[in-house]
C-alpha positions as CSV (number, residue, x, y, z in Angstrom):
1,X,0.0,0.0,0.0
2,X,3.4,2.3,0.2
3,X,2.9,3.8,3.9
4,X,4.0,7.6,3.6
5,X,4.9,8.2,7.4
6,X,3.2,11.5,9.3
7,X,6.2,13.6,8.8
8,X,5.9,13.3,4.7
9,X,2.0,13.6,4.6
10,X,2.4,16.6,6.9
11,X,4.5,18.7,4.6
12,X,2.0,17.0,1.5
13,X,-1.0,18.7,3.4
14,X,1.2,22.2,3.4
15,X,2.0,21.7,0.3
16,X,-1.7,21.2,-0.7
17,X,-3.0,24.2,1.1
18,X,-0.5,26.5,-0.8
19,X,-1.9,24.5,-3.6
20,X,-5.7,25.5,-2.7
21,X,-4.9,29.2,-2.5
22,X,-2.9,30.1,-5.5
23,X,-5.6,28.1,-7.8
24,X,-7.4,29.9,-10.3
25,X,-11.1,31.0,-10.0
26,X,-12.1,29.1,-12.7
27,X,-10.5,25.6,-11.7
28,X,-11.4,26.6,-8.0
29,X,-15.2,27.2,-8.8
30,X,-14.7,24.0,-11.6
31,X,-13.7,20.9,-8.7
32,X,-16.3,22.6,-6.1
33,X,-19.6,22.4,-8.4
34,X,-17.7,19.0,-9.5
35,X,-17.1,18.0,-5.4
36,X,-20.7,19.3,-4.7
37,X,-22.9,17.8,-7.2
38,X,-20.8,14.2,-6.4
39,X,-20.8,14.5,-2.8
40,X,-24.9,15.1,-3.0
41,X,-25.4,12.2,-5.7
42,X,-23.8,10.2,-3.1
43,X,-26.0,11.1,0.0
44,X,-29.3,10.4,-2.4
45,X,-27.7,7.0,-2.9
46,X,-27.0,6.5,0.8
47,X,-30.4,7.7,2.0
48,X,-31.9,5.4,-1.1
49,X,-30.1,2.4,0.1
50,X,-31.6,3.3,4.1
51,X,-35.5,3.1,2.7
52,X,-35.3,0.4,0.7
53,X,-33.6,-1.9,3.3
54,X,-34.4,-0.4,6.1
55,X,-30.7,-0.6,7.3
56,X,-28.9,2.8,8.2
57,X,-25.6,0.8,8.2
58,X,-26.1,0.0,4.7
59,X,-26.3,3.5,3.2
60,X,-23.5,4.6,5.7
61,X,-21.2,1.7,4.5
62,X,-21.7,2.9,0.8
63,X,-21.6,6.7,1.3
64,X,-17.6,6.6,1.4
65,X,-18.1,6.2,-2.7
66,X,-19.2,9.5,-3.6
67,X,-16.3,11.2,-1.3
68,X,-13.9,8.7,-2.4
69,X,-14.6,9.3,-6.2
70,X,-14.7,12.8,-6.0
71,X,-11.0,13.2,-4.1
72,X,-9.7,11.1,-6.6
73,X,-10.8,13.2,-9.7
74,X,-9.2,16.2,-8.0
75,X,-12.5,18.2,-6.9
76,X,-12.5,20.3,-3.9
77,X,-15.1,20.0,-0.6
78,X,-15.0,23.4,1.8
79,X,-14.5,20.7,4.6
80,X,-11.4,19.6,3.1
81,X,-10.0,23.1,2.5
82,X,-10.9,24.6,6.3
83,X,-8.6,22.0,7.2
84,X,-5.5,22.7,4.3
85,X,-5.7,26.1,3.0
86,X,-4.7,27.6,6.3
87,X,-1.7,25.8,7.0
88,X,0.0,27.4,3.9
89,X,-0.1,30.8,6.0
90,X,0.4,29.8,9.4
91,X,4.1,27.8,7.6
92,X,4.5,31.2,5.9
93,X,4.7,30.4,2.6
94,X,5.6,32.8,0.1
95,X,2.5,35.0,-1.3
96,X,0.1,32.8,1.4
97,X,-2.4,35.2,3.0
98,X,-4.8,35.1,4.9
99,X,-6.7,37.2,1.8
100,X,-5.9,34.0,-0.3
101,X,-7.3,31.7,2.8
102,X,-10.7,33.6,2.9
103,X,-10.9,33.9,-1.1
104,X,-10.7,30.1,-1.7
105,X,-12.6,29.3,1.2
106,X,-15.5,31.6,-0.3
107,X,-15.4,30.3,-4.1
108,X,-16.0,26.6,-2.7
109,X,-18.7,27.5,-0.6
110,X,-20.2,29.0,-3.7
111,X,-18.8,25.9,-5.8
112,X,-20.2,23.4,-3.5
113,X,-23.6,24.7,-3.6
114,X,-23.7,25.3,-6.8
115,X,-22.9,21.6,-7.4
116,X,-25.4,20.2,-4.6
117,X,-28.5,22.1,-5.6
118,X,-28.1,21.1,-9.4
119,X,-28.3,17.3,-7.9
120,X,-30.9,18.5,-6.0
121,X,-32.9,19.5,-8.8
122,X,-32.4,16.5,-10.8
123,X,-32.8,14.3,-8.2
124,X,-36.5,16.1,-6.9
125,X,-37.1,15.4,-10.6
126,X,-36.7,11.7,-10.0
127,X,-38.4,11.4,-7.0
128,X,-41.5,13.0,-8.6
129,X,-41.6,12.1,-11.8
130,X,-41.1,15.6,-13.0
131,X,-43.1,17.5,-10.6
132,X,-46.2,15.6,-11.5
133,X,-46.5,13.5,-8.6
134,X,-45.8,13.1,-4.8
135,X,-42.8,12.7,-3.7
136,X,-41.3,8.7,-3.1
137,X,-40.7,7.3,-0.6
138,X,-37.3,8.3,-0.7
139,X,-38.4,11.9,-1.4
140,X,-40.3,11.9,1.8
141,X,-38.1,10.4,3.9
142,X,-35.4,13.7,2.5
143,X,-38.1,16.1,3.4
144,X,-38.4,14.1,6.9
145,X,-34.7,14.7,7.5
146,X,-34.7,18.1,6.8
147,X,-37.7,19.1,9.0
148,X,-36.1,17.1,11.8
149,X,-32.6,18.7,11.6
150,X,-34.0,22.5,11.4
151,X,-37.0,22.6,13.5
152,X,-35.8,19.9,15.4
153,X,-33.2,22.2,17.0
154,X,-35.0,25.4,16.4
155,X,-37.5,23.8,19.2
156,X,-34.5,22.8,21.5
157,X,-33.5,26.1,21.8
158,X,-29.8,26.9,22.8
159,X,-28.8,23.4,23.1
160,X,-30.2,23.0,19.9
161,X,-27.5,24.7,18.4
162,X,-24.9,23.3,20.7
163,X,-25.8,20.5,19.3
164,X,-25.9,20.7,15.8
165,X,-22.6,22.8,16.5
166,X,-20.9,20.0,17.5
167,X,-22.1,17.3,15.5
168,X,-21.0,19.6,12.8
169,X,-17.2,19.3,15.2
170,X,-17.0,15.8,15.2
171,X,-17.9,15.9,11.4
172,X,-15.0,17.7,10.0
173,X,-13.3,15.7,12.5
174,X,-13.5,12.7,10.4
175,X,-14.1,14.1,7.5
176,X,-11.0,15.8,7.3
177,X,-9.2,12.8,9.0
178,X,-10.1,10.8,5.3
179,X,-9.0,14.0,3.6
180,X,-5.6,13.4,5.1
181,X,-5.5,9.5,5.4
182,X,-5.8,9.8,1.6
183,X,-1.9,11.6,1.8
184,X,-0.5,8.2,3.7
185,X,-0.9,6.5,0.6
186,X,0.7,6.6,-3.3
187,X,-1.7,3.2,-4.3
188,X,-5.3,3.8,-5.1
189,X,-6.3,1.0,-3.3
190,X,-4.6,2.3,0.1
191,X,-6.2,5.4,-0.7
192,X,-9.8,4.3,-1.0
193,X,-9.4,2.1,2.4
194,X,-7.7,4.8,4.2
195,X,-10.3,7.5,2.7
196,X,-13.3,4.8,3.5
197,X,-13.3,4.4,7.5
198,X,-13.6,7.9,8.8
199,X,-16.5,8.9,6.1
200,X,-18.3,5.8,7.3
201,X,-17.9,7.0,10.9
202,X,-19.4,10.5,10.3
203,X,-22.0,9.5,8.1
204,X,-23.5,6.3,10.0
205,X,-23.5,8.6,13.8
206,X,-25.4,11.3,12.0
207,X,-22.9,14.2,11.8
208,X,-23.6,17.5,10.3
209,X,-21.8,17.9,6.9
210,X,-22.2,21.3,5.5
211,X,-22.0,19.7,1.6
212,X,-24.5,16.9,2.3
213,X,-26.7,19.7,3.8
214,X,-26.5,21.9,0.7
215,X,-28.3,19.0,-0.9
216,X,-30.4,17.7,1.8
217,X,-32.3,20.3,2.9
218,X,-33.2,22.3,-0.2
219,X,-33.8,18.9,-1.7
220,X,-36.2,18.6,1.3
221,X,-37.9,21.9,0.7
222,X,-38.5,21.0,-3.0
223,X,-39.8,17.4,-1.9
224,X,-42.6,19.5,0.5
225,X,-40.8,19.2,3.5
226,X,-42.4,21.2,6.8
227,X,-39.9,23.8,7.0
228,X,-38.1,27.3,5.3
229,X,-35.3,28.5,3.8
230,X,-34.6,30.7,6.7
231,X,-35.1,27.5,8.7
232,X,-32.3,26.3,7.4
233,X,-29.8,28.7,7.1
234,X,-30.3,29.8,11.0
235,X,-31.0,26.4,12.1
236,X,-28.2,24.5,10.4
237,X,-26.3,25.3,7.5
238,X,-24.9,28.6,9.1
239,X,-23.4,26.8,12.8
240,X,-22.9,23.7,10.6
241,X,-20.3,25.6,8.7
242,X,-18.7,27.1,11.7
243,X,-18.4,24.3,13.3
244,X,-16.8,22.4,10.3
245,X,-14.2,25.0,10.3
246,X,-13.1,25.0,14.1
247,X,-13.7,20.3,13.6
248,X,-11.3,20.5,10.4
249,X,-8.9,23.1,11.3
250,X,-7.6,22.1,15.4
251,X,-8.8,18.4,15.3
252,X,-6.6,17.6,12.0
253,X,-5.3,20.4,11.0
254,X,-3.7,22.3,14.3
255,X,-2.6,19.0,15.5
256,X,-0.5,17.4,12.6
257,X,0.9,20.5,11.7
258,X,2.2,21.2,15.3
259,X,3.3,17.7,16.1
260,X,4.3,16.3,12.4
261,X,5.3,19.6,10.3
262,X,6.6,21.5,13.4
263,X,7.9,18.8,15.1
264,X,9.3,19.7,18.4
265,X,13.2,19.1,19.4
266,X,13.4,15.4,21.2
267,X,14.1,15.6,25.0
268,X,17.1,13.9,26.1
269,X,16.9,12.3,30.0
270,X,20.0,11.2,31.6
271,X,19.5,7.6,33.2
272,X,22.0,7.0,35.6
273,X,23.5,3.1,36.2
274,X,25.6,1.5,38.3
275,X,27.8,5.1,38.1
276,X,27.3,5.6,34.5
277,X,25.3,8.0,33.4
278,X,24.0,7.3,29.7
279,X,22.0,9.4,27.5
280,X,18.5,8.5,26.2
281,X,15.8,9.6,23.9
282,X,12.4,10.1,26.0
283,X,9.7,9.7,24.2
């Protein structure tokens, strides 16, 4: 599977973040429609796969496809490049601002949603046979989420939000964890397994995903689900976001580069035997 050890991927996931900002509008706007529409085509399969079997572990085990395809073909997700585009800076690369950061983390937003409502719009087409009849049961069960992840926390109030804050935490968390993971490897096969186990983690515990949600919930509103645009922007898409960033950028981010890229000096103990005193690495 050709292992690439921390210390290599580290400087690879600089490397890529200085990659990220100096990209051109058009290829940056290009791999996030590309990255958005995928990643959504994906979550209808996933959610498909959870009706017709009625097995939630199912759709999760399968979901990993859509993000796996899409990192291969090059495509950006804004979860991926919270985590990457600031490290470029913060190693002080030449040119790398935090101008350039802010700039590519805007045109994927706008990319990714791009992408995720045009599946969106095909997709409501399937599931209603062209807007000429009621949604699926597939199309329902969208609508279902979406009420249940806006309103749901609109009615809990402040922990409401805490919550779908933190979901949204744990998300980039992993998310960005298979972003990385991908790095450890130069096979495609070690990059799909690698790529595969933290995707299934965040999908199958029900984290928030600001991409899926770009698909999921104006998906929902099209298939007549209970709830507004406003809904969910306040309610989700907004904290989900934020809370994506802060999941992505200390969880995986923050902590490779300060323990992998920046590694610290080793510290050097002095054991003393038998009158000998003899110098060793402690770890």
């Amino acid at each position: 599977m050709s292992y690439i050890q921390p210390k290599e991927f580290a400087a690879k996931m600089v490397d890529a973040g200085e990659g990220k900002i100096f990209m051109s509008t058009k290829d940056t706007l290009i791999r996030a429609y590309m990255a958005g529409a995928i990643l959504a085509l994906a979550a209808a399969f996933a959610v498909t796969i959870t009706v017709n079997t009625g097995q939630p572990l199912v759709g999760a085990l399968l979901f990993p496809v859509g993000f796996c395809m899409l990192y291969l073909l090059g495509f950006d997700l804004l979860t991926g490049v919270f985590t990457l585009a600031p490290l470029a800076v913060l190693a002080k690369r030449p040119g790398c601002t935090w101008g350039g950061v802010l700039r590519n983390w805007g045109l994927v937003f706008v990319g990714n949603f791009a992408g995720a409502m045009t599946t969106a719009v095909l997709m409501a087409i399937v599931f209603t046979m062209g807007f000429s009849a009621e949604p699926n049961a597939v199309g329902q069960k969208i609508g279902q989420i979406g009420e249940a992840r806006t309103l749901g926390y609109a009615a809990a109030g402040g922990a409401g939000m805490l919550t779908v804050f933190v979901r949204a935490v744990l998300c980039n968390w992993m998310v960005s964890t298979g972003v990385v993971a991908a790095m450890m490897s130069n096979s495609v096969s070690g990059k799909i397994m690698a790529m595969w186990m933290p995707i299934l983690v965040f999908f199958y515990l029900g984290f928030e995903h600001s991409i899926v949600n770009m698909f999921l919930f104006p998906s929902g509103i099209m298939l007549g689900g209970q709830f507004t645009w406003a809904d969910y922007l306040l309610y989700n898409e907004i904290p989900v976001v934020l809370g994506n960033l802060v999941g992505g950028l200390t969880f995986v981010g923050g902590m490779i580069y300060m323990t992998h890229f920046k590694e610290s000096p080793k510290r050097n103990a002095t054991i003393s035997r038998n009158g000998d005193a003899t110098g060793v690495a402690a770890e």
